[in-house]
Structures are given as C-alpha cells and as structure tokens.
C-alpha angles and dihedrals in degrees: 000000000000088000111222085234121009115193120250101218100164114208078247082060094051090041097053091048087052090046090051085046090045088054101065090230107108105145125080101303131110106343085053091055090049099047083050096054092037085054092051088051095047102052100028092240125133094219124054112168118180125214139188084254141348098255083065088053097057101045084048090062098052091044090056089046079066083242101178146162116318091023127125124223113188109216132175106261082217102067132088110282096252091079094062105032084057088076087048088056087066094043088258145140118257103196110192130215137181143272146241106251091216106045094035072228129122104230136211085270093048088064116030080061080066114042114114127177083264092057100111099171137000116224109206120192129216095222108216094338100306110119132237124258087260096169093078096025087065094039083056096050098048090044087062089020098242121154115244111219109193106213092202095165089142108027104068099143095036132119138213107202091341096308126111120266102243096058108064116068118052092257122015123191126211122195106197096196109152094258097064134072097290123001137209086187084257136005158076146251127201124196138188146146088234104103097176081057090048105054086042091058095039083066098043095055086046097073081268096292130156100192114340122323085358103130111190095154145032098253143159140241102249097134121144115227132225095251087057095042090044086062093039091057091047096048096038081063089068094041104114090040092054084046086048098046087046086059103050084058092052099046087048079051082048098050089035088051097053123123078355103147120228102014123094118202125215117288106226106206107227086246093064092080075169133032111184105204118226090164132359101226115194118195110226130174100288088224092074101021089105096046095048086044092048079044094052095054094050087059082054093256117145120218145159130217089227122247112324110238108273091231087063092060117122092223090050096042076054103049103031105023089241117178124195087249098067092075099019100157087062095042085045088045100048094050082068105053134100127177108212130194119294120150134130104281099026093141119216093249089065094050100047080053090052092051104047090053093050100056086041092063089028 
C-alpha cells in the first residue's frame, strides 16, 4: 500500500522525546516554552500559544473573542468540521459559504455575501496548504469590523506574498496531527500580534487561572505537554526541508500530469509564493471520481475524497436543515476531487506508478 501522507518522524525526533521522558517533566513545563518562542521565530509573530490539539485552538480563540450565544461566525463549508463545530462550542451560529472551485478557498466576496449585523468574526482556511487570498480578507474585516481567525491547520510552510503563514491575519491557528507538516502526535498552536488576546487565551486554555489556583475564568484544559512540545522543537527545525522535499514531489506530479486528459492538477494563485502542501488534490470528472478512487485502491494506492461539504454533514442537515443546494459550487466542487500521496520519502518510481493508474482509470 503506497499511503496518501506518511509521518517524518527523524531518529533526532525519537531521541528528543526520550530525553523529555527521561527527565521526569512531562507535563506542560520547558519544552513547552521552547516550542512557544521557536514558533514566534519561525513565523515572525510576537504571540505563540500551544494546545492539546488544534480544534481547541481554535475554540480557545473564539472564546477569547468573547464568541457567544446568538453570534454569528461565517466558515468555509469546504473545510474539515472542526472549523465550524468550534462556534457551536461556544452555542453559536456557524453560517457557511462557498467556495472558489480553483483554489478549494472561500474568498473576500464569499463572505461579505454573508455578513449580517449578527457576524462577530470570519474564519478563513487555508484548503490543503494553499492560502487564502488574505489581503482582501483582512481589508473586509477591518471595513464591518469583524475579527479574521486563519484557520492554517494545514498550511504551516507556506507563504502569502512571500511572507509566513502565521503572521498575516490577526490570529492564526495551527493543528500538528501526523499527518501534517510536523507533528507533536497531537496538538495546536495559535499565534497572533494581539497581546491583550494572547494573554486572554493563555488563561482560558489553563483551566482560567491567573497564577496558580487562581481561577479568574471559566476555562478549559487544553494545555500541550513537554513530551508533545519536545517532539514539536525537534521537528519545527526540519521544517523547511520537509516543505522543500513536499515540493519537489509536486512539481514531478506537475511535470507527470502534463497534456494528461481528463485530470486537472492543482492552480496555484500568484500570491501563494508557497503552497505547503498538506494534500495534492487533483479535479476529475465527478462521474467517475468514485471508480478511479475504489481503482486506485485495488493497485494498493491510498487516497482520500477530500473533506465532504459541511453542509452535507449529517449533523449539520440535522441542526440547520441544510440541503446540498444551498452551496452547490462546493458540493459540485468536492464530488471531483481527489488527494492524492505526498509525503517525504514518497520515491519517483511510486509516483510514475501513481500516475499512470490514475489516467488509465481516468
């Protein structure tokens, strides 16, 4: 079986985690801190904040945005369901909109179609790795005064005009599941320049303490742990190799792909001077989307049929009364798509193989 994402985990990575065990510290202490201030210097921002995962994260954020009953949070409906039940976490209202069928991204005119006097905050994703179009995300924002959240769970290594993701929008927030760019096993990161935000959410995810037992809030234990952060500074050192390595597979896929009928490879907008990719996602006819992915797994290649709509969701038919109808360009868009392997150490051969399966079926 050729896996769609493999985890890098280096013997330096193994050893640093045995080093933090060895130690006796497990719980949130040093390594934490570390990780926090590598973060900051890796993305340029002044505020890195870790979590037991990035859907906490992400709840912390709104929380601290003070996000509450009656409010109204605009999300991608083609995105991974964290990013919406987040605002029900905090008893609001999630309010999807669409897609652009090129980039997998909402865009500024997605959701300004959707801001109401009840929109408190706009969470953008970064699909696959490829940033949003922040610039007029951010000029959106600041026109109603509503907060942008970047939800960048897959796109840590990327750029925006030649500038980090992480560093952008006003908060960004990072998931390091194994199967993303580095990994603590689990966990999240949030950034921001805000540093009134930051120390809110820094309580929040500390059970709401101000020193210790000093409950000030109702919060929440979200906290990352050494043995998680040890493995989160060693693999943050190898992140622009593992980046590296991830685009010299896409661009083989590129070259592979060319003059190919019937497969469409990823469009990659002139502001995205980096895409990270998380996943390479390739658009075939939706008719035969589900055949090529069930042929592909009898040639032992793994593959996903990217995120369902949100709005397709079961729970979110149930709740809301959603129909597919409502958001038909991303539920158009998402029977056509296809993620494909990339991962560090994915050889040529593999991927010639790939290919030529795939245009077979396709």
């Amino acid at each position: 079986m050729i896996p769609v994402a493999n985890t890098f985990v280096s013997e330096e990575d193994a050893r640093a985690v045995y080093e933090t065990v060895k130690s006796g510290w497990l719980s949130k202490g040093k390594r934490v801190a570390e990780f926090e201030e590598n973060f900051s210097t890796y993305t340029g921002e002044k505020n890195s904040i870790t979590a037991n995962n990035g859907t906490t994260a992400l709840h912390a954020v709104l929380a601290a945005l003070g996000i509450k009953s009656k409010d109204e949070v605009l999300v991608p409906t083609l995105t991974f369901i964290s990013s919406a039940n987040a605002v029900l976490y905090q008893n609001a209202k999630p309010v999807l909109v669409e897609c652009d069928p090129k980039t997998f991204n909402a865009n500024a005119g997605h959701f300004e179609k959707k801001i109401s006097k009840k929109t408190r905050a706009i969470i953008c994703v970064d699909m696959n790795g490829l940033p949003a179009d922040y610039g007029p995300i951010l000029e959106l924002g600041e026109k109603y005064s509503i907060p942008v959240i970047a939800d960048s769970a897959e796109s840590l290594g990327s750029t925006y005009k030649n500038k980090k993701i992480g560093s952008i929008a006003p908060v960004h927030v990072f998931s390091f599941y194994p199967n993303k760019n580095i990994t603590t096993g689990e966990g999240g990161m949030i950034t921001t320049c805000d540093d009134e935000l930051a120390e809110k959410i820094r309580v929040l995810i500390n059970q709401g303490q101000r020193g210790r037992y000093n409950h000030e809030e109702l919060g929440y234990n979200y906290r990352m742990n050494d043995i998680q952060a040890s493995l989160g500074v060693s693999q943050l050192k190898q992140i622009d190799k593992i980046v590296s390595e991830k685009q010299k597979i896409a661009d083989n896929y590129f070259e592979m792909f060319q003059g190919k009928k019937n497969v469409f490879t990823p469009f990659i907008p002139d502001y995205a001077t980096q895409h990270a990719w998380y996943m390479y996602t390739l658009t075939v006819d939706p008719k035969k989307r589900d055949k090529i992915v069930q042929g592909l797994a009898k040639e032992g290649i793994e593959t996903r049929q990217s995120f369902p709509p949100i709005h397709m969701q079961k729970y979110y038919v149930r709740q809301f009364g959603y129909k597919e109808s409502d958001l038909p360009v991303s539920a158009k868009t998402w029977r056509s798509l296809i993620n494909i392997p990339i991962w560090v150490g994915l050889k040529k051969e593999q991927q010639e193989f790939i290919v030529e399966k795939i245009v077979g079926l396709a």
